[in-house]
C-alpha angles and dihedrals in degrees: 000000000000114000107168122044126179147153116225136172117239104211111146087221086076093071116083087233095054115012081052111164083348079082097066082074090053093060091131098041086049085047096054099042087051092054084044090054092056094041084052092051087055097050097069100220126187085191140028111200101207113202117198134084132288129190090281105061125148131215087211108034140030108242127214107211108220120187135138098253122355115215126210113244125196091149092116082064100049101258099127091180113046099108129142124165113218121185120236119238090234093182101061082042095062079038089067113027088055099058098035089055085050097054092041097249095153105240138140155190125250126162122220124158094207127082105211119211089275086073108010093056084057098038088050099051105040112023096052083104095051109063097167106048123128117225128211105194102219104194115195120231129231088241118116128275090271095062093049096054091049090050088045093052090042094054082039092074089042093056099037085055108056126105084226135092100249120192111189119209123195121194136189148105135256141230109339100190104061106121127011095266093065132112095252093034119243108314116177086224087057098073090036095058086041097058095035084048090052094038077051095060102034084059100035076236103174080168094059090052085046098052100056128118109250096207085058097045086055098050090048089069104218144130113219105071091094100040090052090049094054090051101048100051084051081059093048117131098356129107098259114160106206122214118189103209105185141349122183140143108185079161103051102261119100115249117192125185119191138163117201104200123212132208 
């Protein structure tokens, strides 16, 4: 059963290796992981579902990283030693991989020992109080919101019925193109995906998701439409509150922290 659910961003600056005195701007976002992380410890969880990409990830199928063990990885960012080796939990995953094939959901299996930022950033700052958890890497596909609300609902099933304390983490980022000075430079679709992303999570709104223009999503340069969508068709019908903890963007990239708590 799941029993944690939350949206993070994944920037490396969030980290004290690399974020560094950049973290002095993130003061809410650090606030709010911190109060996540806590939230996390008292769940109790056997397993923690991250949903995000990793260097493996597909346009026509979601992909299930398996690998014994998976180590975090910011060295791309210069961080040379944040390295920290999680175990898979190899049964949910054969839990999941087996029915979705059968009903046709597209998914499949890679191996990379590697967790890129997009799980290692989320695994570092919230699980240090949980040595013994087990990790299931989600990726995302490059498929359309449809597909991903019929894999969601079909892991759904998976995850609600498992004898195991399940926490599921989303990560991503939000809009990069906000003000001038961001990566993608100052796009109008960049502050409209922001504040329908963050509508979105405050209602626990999947239709809202649903209902936005693609062409729009994709202009907005972010990474985060897919992951929320997963996580808010595995919230579907039930009776999640959803707290948004934090949203900021002193660089110019949306960041969005949010708890959805279960009963």
């Amino acid at each position: 059963m799941i029993v944690f659910a939350a949206f993070v961003p994944h920037t490396p600056l969030l980290t004290e290796t690399v974020g560094k005195e950049h973290r002095k701007k993130l003061k809410k976002t650090v606030a709010a992981v911190q109060k996540l992380a806590d939230g996390l410890a008292a769940s109790r969880p056997d397993t923690l579902v991250i949903i995000s990409a990793h260097p493996t990830r597909h346009a026509d199928a979601f992909s299930i990283n398996v690998h014994d063990p998976y180590r975090t990885d910011l060295s791309r960012f210069g961080d040379m030693g944040a390295e920290r080796a999680f175990r898979p939990d190899l049964r949910l995953i054969d839990a999941i991989q087996r029915p979705l094939r059968r009903q046709g959901v597209p998914v499949t299996l890679d191996t990379d020992h590697a967790l890129d930022h997009g799980a290692s950033v989320p695994l570092l700052l919230l699980a240090e109080r949980l040595p013994n958890i087990r990790v299931v890497p989600v990726t995302y596909a490059g498929l359309d919101a449809k597909a991903h609300v019929e894999f969601g609902r079909a892991l759904k099933e998976v995850l609600a019925a498992s004898p195991s304390r399940i926490a599921v983490v989303a990560s991503g980022d939000l809009s990069h193109a906000l003000t001038p000075a961001s990566p993608e430079g100052e796009r109008p679709e960049g502050k409209v995906f922001d504040a329908a992303a963050k509508h979105a999570v405050e209602t626990c709104g999947l239709s809202q998701l649903l209902a936005m223009d693609p062409v729009q999503v994709e202009a907005a340069a972010e990474c985060a439409y897919r992951p929320l969508l997963i996580l808010l068709t595995l919230l579907e019908k039930t009776a999640a509150e959803p707290e948004l903890l934090a949203y900021e963007a002193p660089f110019g990239v949306g960041l969005l922290t949010a708890r959805f708590h279960l009963d």
